[in-house]
C-alpha positions as CSV (number, residue, x, y, z in Angstrom):
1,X,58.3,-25.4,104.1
2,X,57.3,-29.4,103.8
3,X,57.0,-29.2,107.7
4,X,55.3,-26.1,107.6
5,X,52.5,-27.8,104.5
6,X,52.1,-31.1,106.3
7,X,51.2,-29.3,109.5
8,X,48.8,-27.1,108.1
9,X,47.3,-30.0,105.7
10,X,47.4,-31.9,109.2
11,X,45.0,-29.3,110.7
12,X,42.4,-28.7,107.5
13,X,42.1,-32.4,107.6
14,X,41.7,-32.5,111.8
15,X,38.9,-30.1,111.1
16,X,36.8,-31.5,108.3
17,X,36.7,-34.1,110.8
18,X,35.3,-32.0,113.6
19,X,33.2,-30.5,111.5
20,X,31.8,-33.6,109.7
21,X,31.2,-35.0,113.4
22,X,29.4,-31.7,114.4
23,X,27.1,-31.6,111.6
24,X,25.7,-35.3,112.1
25,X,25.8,-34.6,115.7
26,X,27.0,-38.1,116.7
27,X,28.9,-36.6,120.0
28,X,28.9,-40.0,121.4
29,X,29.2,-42.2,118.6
30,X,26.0,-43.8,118.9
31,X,25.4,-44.0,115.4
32,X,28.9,-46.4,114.9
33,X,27.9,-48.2,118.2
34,X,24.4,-49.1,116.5
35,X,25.4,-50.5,113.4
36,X,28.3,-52.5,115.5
37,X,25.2,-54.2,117.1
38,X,23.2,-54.9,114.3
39,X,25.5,-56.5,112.3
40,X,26.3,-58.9,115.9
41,X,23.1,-59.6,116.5
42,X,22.0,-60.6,113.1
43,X,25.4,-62.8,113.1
44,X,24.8,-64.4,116.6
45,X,21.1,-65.8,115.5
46,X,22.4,-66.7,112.1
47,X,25.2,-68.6,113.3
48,X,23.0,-70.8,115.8
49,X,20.2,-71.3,112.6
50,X,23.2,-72.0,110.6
51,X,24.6,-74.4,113.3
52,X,21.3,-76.2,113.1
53,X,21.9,-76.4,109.1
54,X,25.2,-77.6,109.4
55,X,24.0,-80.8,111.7
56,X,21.6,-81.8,108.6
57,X,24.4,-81.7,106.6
58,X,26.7,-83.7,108.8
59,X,23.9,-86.3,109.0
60,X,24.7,-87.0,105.6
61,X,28.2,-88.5,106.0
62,X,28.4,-91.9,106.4
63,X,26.8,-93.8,109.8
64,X,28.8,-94.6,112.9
65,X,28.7,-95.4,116.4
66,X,32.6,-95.5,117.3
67,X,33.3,-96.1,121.4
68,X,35.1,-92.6,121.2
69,X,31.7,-90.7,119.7
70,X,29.6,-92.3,122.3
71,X,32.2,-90.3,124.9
72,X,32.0,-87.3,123.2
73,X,28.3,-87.0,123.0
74,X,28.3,-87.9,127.0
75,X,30.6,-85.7,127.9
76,X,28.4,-82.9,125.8
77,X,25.6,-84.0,127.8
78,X,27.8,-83.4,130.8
79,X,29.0,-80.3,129.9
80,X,25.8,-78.3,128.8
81,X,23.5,-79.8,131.6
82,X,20.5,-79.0,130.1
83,X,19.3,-82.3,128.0
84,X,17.9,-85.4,129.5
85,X,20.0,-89.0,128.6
86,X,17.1,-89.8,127.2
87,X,17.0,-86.5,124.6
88,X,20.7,-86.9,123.5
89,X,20.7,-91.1,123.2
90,X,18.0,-90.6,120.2
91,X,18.6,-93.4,117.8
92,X,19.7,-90.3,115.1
93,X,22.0,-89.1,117.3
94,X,23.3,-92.5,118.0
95,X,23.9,-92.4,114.2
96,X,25.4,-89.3,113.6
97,X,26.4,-87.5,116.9
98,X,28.6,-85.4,114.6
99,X,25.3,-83.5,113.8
100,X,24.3,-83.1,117.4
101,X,28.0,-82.0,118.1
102,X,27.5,-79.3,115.8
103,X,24.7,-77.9,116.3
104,X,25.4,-77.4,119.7
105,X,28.6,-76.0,119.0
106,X,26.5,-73.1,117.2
107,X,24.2,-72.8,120.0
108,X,27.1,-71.8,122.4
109,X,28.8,-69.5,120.0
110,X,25.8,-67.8,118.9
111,X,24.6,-67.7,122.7
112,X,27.9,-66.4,123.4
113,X,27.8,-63.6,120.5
114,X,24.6,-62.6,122.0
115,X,25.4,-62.3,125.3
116,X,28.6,-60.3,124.9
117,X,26.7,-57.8,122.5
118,X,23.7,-57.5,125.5
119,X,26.5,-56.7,127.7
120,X,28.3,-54.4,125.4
121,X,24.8,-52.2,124.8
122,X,24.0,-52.2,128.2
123,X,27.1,-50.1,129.2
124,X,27.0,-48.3,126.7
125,X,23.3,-47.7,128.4
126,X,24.9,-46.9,131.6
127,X,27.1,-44.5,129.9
128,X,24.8,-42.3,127.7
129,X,21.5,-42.6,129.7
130,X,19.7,-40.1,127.2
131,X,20.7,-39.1,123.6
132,X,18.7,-36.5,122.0
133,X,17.5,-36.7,118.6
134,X,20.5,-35.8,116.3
135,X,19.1,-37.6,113.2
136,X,17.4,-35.5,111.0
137,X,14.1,-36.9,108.8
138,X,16.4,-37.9,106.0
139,X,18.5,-39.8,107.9
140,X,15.9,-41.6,109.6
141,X,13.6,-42.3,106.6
142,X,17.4,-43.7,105.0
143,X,17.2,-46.2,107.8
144,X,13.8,-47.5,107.2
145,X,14.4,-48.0,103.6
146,X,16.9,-49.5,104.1
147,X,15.5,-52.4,107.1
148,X,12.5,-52.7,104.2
149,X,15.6,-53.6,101.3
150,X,16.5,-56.1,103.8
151,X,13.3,-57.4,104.4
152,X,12.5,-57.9,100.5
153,X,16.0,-59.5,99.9
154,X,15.6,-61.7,102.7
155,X,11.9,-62.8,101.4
156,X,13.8,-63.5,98.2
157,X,16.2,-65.4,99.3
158,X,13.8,-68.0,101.9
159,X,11.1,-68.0,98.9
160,X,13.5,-68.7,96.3
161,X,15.6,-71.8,97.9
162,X,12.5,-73.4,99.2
163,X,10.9,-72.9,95.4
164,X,13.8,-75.1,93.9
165,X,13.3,-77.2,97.1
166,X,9.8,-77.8,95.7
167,X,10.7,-77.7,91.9
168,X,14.0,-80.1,92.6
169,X,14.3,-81.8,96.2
170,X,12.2,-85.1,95.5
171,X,15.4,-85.9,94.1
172,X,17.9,-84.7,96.5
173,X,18.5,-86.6,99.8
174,X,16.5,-85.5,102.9
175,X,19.1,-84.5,105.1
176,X,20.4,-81.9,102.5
177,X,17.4,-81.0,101.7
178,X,16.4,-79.4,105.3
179,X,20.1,-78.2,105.7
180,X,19.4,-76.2,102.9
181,X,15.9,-75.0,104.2
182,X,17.6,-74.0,107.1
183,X,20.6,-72.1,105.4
184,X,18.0,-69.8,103.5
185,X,16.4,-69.4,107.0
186,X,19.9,-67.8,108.6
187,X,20.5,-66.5,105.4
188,X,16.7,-64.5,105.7
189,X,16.7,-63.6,109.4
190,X,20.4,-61.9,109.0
191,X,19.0,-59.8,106.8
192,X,15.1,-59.4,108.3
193,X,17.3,-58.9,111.8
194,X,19.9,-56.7,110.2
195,X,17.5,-54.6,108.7
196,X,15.2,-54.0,111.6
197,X,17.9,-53.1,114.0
198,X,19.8,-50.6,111.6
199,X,16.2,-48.9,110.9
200,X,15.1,-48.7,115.0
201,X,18.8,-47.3,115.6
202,X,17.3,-44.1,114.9
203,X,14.2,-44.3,117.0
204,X,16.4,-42.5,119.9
205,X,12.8,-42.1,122.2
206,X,13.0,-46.1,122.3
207,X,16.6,-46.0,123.1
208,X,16.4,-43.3,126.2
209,X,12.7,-45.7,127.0
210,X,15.2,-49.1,127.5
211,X,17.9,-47.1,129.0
212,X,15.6,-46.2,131.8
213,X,15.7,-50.0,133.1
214,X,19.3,-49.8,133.8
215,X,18.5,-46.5,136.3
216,X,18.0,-47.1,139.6
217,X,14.5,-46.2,141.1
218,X,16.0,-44.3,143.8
219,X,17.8,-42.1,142.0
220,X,15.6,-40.9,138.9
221,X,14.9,-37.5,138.4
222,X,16.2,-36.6,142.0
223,X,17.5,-33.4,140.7
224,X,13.9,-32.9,139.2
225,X,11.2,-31.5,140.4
226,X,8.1,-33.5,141.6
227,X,5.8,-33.9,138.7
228,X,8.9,-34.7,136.5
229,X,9.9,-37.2,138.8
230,X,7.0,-38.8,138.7
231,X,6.7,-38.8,134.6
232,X,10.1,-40.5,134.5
233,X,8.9,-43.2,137.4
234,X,6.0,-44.2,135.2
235,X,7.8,-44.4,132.4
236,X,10.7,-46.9,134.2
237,X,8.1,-48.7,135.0
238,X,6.4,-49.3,131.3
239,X,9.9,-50.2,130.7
240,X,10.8,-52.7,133.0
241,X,7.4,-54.1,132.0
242,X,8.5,-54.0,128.2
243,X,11.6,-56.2,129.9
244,X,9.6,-58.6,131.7
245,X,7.5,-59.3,128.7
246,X,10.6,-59.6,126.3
247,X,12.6,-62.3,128.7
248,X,9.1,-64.5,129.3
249,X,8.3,-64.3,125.7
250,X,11.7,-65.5,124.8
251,X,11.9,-68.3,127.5
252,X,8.5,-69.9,126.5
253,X,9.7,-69.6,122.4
254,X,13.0,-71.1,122.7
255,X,11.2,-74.1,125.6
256,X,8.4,-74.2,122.9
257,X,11.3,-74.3,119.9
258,X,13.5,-77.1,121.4
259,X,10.5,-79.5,122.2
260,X,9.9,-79.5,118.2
261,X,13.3,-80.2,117.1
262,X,14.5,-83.1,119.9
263,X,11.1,-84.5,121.2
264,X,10.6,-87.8,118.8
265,X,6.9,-87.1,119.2
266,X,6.8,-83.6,118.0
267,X,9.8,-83.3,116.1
268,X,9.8,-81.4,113.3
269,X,11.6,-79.3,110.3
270,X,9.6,-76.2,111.5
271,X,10.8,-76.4,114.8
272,X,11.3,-72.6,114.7
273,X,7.9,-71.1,114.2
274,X,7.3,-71.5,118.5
275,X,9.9,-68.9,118.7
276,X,8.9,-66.9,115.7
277,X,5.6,-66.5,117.0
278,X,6.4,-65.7,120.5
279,X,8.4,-62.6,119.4
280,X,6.1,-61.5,117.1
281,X,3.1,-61.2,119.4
282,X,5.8,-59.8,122.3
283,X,7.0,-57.0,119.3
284,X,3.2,-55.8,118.8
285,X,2.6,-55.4,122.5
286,X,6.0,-53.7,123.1
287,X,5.3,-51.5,119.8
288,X,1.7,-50.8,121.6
289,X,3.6,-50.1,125.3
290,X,6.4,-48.0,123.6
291,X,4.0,-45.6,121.0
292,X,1.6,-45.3,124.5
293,X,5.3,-43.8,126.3
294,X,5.7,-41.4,124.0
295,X,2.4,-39.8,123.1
296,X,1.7,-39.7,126.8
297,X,5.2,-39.1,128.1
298,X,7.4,-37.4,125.7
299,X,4.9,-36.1,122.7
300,X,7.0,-33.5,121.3
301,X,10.7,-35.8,121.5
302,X,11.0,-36.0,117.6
């Protein structure tokens, strides 16, 4: 009779399941997939802003210049290939190459957090080319109030440290001071980033539009006749525009954002507003590309 219960409770609860599944319409558990991303990618740029914060810190702790650092900041040099001697011998560095260890160390594992999350989304790409919409209005207003929750509490948060910065740092040392700054910064874009990606999950014509680029032009819409073949070609190729833009813009922010934090000419706490910038402008024009898709392309999607 137990046996007989448990099966039976077994099989009610198997097809809530099924049933909870079917009514959200999630058949290829995009929606888990999604928020799996945003919370990555908000984590991988907070960790490299927050690696950055942590070398201000580090510069606090008393000065050395031990045989054994000087080793450890050439073989750094060595290993990431990408500074000059001259960039990475900085008198500050000399000073406290802890700081420059560290920050570093943040670059690679938020690069490397990145990466892996690029990769993971682009298979997933490859797997599920095209997702209709399954999110109903509700859902999808849900996910815009919540990226605008995120946005206020991240505004909160950047305003509010760099208030008691104003109110109270003349009397706090300056190394701790822009470590701080910089905290509220990775604090702010986890949550700006967070938010933004968990509201666009449910844009699913902007997914299907970036999924196009991982298609290969000789095999779209094959199976499709003529004029829709040529709909889906134009449309590849606003994407692979969109991509184009995107990798440029990001390349000329990051050149533009490491030039204000290591060259002694131009350094400076705000090292960050090249990038910010860049993305912002490359964001408008890809808003303008993908809203021009879909009104001309796919008008009746939603």
């Amino acid at each position: 009779m137990s046996t007989d219960r448990d099966g039976l409770a077994a099989a009610v609860s198997k097809e809530s399941r099924l049933q909870e599944i079917a009514a959200h319409g999630d058949y290829f558990g995009y929606d888990m997939h999604a928020r799996r991303r945003a919370r990555r990618i908000a984590t991988g740029v907070a960790i490299i802003i927050l690696g950055f914060a942590a070398g201000r810190f580090f510069a606090l702790l008393p000065e050395r210049n031990t045989a054994d650092v000087e080793e450890i900041v050439k073989g750094v040099d060595r290993l990431i290939g990408l500074m000059t001697h001259e960039i990475v011998e900085l008198p500050e560095v000399q000073r406290h190459p802890e700081s420059f260890i560290i920050e570093i160390i943040g670059v690679l594992i938020g690069y490397t957090i990145l990466k892996h999350v690029a990769e993971d989304h682009d298979d997933y790409r490859r797997a599920f080319r095209r997702i209709e919409q399954f999110y109903t209005p509700r859902a999808r207003r849900q996910g815009w109030e919540m990226c605008v929750l995120c946005a206020i509490l991240a505004t909160v948060v950047i305003i509010g440290v760099h208030a008691a910065i104003l109110h109270w740092g003349a009397r706090w040392p300056g190394e701790f001071v822009a470590g701080l700054s910089r905290t509220s910064l990775a604090i702010g874009c986890w949550l700006y980033i967070y938010g933004f990606v968990m509201g666009v999950r449910t844009n699913l014509f902007l997914y299907n539009f970036k999924a196009l680029r991982l298609i290969n032009i000789y095999e779209l819409g094959t199976q499709e006749s003529d004029e829709r073949r040529e709909t889906r070609l134009a449309e590849k190729r606003l994407c692979d525009f969109s991509t184009s833009l995107t990798s440029f813009a990001t390349i000329l922010g990051v050149l533009g954002a490491l030039a204000l934090y290591f060259l002694p000419t131009l350094r400076t706490s705000y090292f960050w507003i090249p990038l910010a910038v860049t993305l912002g402008m490359t964001f408008v024009i890809k808003w303008i590309v993908v809203h021009y898709a879909k009104k001309k392309y796919e008008p009746d999607f939603d």
